[in-house]
C-alpha positions as CSV (number, residue, x, y, z in Angstrom):
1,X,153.6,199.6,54.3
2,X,154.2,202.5,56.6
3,X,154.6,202.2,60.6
4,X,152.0,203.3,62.1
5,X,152.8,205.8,64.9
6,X,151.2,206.2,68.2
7,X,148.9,208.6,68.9
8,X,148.9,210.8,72.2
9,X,145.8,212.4,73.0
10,X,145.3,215.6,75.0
11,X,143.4,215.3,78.3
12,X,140.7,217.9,78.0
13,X,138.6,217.7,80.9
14,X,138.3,215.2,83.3
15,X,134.4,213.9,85.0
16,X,133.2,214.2,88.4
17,X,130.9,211.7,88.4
18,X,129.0,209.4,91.9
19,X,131.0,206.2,91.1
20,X,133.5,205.9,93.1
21,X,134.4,202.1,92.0
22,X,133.7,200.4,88.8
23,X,131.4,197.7,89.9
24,X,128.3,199.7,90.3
25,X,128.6,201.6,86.8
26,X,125.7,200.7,84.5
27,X,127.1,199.2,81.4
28,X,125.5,201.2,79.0
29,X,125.1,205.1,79.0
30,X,121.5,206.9,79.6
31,X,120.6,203.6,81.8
32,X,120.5,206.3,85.1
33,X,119.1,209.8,85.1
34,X,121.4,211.5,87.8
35,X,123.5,214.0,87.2
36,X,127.7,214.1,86.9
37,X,130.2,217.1,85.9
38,X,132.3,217.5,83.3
39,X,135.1,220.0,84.4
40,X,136.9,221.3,81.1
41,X,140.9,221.6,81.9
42,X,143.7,224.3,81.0
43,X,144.2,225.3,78.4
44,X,140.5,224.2,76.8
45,X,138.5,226.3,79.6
46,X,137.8,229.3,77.5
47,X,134.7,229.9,76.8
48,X,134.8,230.3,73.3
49,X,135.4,226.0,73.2
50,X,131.7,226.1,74.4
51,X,130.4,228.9,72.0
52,X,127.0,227.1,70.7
53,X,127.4,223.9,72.7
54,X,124.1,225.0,75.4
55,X,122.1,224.3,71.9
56,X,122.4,221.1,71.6
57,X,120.6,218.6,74.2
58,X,122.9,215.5,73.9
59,X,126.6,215.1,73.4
60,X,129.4,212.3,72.8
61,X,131.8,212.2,75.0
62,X,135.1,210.5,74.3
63,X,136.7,209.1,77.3
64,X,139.4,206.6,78.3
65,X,139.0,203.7,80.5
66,X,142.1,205.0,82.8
67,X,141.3,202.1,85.9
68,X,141.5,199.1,82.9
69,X,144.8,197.8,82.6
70,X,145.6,198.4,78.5
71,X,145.6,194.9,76.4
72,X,149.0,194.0,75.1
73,X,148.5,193.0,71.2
74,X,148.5,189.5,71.7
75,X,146.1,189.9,74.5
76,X,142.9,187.9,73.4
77,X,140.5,189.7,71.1
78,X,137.2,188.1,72.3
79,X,134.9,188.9,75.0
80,X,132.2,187.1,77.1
81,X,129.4,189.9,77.3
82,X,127.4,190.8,80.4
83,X,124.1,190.8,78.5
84,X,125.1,186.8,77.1
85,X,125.2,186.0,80.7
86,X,128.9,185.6,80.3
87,X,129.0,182.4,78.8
88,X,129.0,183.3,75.0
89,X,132.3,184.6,73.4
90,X,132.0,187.6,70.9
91,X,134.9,189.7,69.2
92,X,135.5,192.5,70.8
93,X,134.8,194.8,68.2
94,X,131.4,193.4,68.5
95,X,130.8,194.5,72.0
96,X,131.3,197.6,73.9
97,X,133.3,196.2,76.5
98,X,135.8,198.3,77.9
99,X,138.5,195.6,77.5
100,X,139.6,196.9,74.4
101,X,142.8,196.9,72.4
102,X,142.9,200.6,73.1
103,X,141.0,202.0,76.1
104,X,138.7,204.0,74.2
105,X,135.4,204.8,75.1
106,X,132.3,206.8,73.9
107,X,129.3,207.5,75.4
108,X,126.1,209.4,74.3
109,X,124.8,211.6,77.3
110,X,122.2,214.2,77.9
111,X,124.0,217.9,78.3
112,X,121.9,219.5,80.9
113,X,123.5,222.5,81.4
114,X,126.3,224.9,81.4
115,X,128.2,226.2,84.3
116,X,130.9,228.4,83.5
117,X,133.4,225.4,82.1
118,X,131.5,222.4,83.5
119,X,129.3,220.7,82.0
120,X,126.5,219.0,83.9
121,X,125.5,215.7,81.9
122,X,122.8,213.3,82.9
123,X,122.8,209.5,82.0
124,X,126.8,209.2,82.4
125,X,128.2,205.4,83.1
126,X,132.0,207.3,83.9
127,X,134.1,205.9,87.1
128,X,134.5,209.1,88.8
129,X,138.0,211.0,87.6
130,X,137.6,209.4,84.0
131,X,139.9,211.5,81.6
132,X,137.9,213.3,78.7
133,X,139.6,212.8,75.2
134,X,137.1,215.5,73.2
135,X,133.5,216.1,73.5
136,X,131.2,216.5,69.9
137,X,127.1,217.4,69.5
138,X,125.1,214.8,69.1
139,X,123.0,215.4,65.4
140,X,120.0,213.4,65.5
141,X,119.5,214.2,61.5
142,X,122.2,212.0,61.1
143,X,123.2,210.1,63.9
144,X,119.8,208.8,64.8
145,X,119.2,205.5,62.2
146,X,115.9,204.0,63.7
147,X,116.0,200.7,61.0
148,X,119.6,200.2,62.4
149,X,120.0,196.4,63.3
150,X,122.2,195.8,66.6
151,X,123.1,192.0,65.9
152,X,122.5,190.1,69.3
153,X,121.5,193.0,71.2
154,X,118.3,193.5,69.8
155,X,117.3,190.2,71.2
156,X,118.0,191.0,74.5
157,X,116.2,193.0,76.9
158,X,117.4,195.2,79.8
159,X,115.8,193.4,83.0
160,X,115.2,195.3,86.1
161,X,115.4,194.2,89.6
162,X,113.0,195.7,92.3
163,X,114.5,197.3,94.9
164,X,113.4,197.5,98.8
165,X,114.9,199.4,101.0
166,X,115.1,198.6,105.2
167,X,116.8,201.2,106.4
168,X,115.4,204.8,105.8
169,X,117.3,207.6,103.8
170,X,116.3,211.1,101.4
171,X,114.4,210.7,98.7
172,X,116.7,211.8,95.7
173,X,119.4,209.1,97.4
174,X,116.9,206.7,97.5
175,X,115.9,207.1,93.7
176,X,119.8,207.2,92.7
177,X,120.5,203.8,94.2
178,X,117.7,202.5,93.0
179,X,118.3,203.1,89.3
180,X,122.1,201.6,90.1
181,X,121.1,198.3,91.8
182,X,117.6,197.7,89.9
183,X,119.9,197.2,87.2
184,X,121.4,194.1,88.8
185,X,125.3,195.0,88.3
186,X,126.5,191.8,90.2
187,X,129.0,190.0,88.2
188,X,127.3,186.8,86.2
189,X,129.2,184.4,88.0
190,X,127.5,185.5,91.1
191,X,123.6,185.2,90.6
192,X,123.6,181.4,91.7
193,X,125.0,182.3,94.8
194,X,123.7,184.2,97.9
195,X,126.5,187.0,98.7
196,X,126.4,190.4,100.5
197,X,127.8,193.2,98.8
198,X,129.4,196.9,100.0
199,X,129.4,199.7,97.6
200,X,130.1,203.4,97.0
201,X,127.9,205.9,95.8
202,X,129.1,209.2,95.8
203,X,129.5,209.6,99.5
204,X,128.1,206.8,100.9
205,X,128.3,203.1,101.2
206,X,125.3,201.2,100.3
207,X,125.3,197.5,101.7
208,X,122.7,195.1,100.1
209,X,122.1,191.6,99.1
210,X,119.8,189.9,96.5
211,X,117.4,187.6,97.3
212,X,114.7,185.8,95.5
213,X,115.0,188.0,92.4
214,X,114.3,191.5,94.9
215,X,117.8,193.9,95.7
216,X,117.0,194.3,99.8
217,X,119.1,197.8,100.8
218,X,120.2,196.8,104.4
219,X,122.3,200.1,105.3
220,X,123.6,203.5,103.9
221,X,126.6,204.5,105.6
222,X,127.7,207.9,105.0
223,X,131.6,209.2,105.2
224,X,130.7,211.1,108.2
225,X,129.4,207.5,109.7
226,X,125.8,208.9,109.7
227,X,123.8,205.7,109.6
228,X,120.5,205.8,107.8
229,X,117.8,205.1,110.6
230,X,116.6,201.3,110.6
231,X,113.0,200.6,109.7
């Protein structure tokens, strides 16, 4: 049998994206509607990589997971996923966690626009700075199997947390963090427990708690310490 050689991939652009930190990233893509950038990177800015790209509405993007450590090879092949409530063990290429034997990613997102050689994408689940492998068109003629059968998935059901808020803040902030936390990113391990948590969002720091089932926003800090105004 031939050795199999490593493969080195080129870093062709690299995302701008409101997640700062990995623990408020949705776990799947399209879960959000707000936008991030993808900035294409010399030498694969010219426009004529984009020729006939602003015609298609959704692309896959190829990523890597550059804030996971990589797996060694006798690094355990099984993962507990989110949506099992972190009890259940499935092989890892049943899943789409990003603990993975190499850390590859791919992600479906909506191309909103064009802007010279960024790309504006909606529905995005990158850590901000995430390296861009290659980018294709989605084809919904063949990539869209409606009688598809996802295994354990299709048993479970995205549940969404309200969200309150009791401090006071613009309205398109407002709707970004609510689409983040109403999608209940704590780790599993924590939902028995009553904890207060601190996270970034673009430029601010959103601290909140859960409580009874309902994700209470108790302050939005910005960078330049601007303090939302209490209710």
């Amino acid at each position: 049998m031939n050795e199999i050689k490593n493969i080195l991939f080129n870093k062709i652009a690299i995302v701008h994206s409101p997640f700062k930190e990995k623990f408020l990233i949705p776990r799947q893509p399209g879960l959000v509607t707000f936008e991030s950038t993808i900035e294409l990177l010399p030498p694969f800015n010219r426009s004529e990589s984009l020729v006939g790209l602003n015609d298609f509405s959704h692309i896959w993007i190829m990523f890597e997971f550059h804030a996971i450590e990589k797996k060694n090879e006798s690094a355990s092949l099984s993962v507990r996923p989110p949506r099992l409530g972190g009890n259940v063990k499935r092989g890892v290429f049943a899943t789409r966690s990003p603990y993975r034997p190499n850390n590859i990613g791919l992600s479906l997102v909506r191309l909103e626009r064009i802007e010279g050689y960024n790309l504006i994408i909606s529905g995005g689940d990158f850590l901000d700075q995430t390296p861009v492998i290659d980018i294709k068109p989605y084809i919904k003629e063949i990539e869209s199997i409606p009688e598809a059968k996802s295994s354990w998935i299709d048993d479970r059901k995205e549940e969404k947390l309200k969200v309150t808020f009791h401090c006071d803040c613009q309205e398109n902030l407002k709707d970004q963090i609510t689409e983040v936390l109403s999608l209940d990113p704590r780790p599993r391990f924590h939902k028995d427990g009553y904890k207060k948590y601190g996270s970034r969002l673009g430029d601010f720091d959103i601290q909140w708690e859960v409580y009874n089932g309902v994700v209470n926003v108790l302050e939005i800090i910005s960078l330049a310490k601007n303090k939302c105004n209490p209710i």
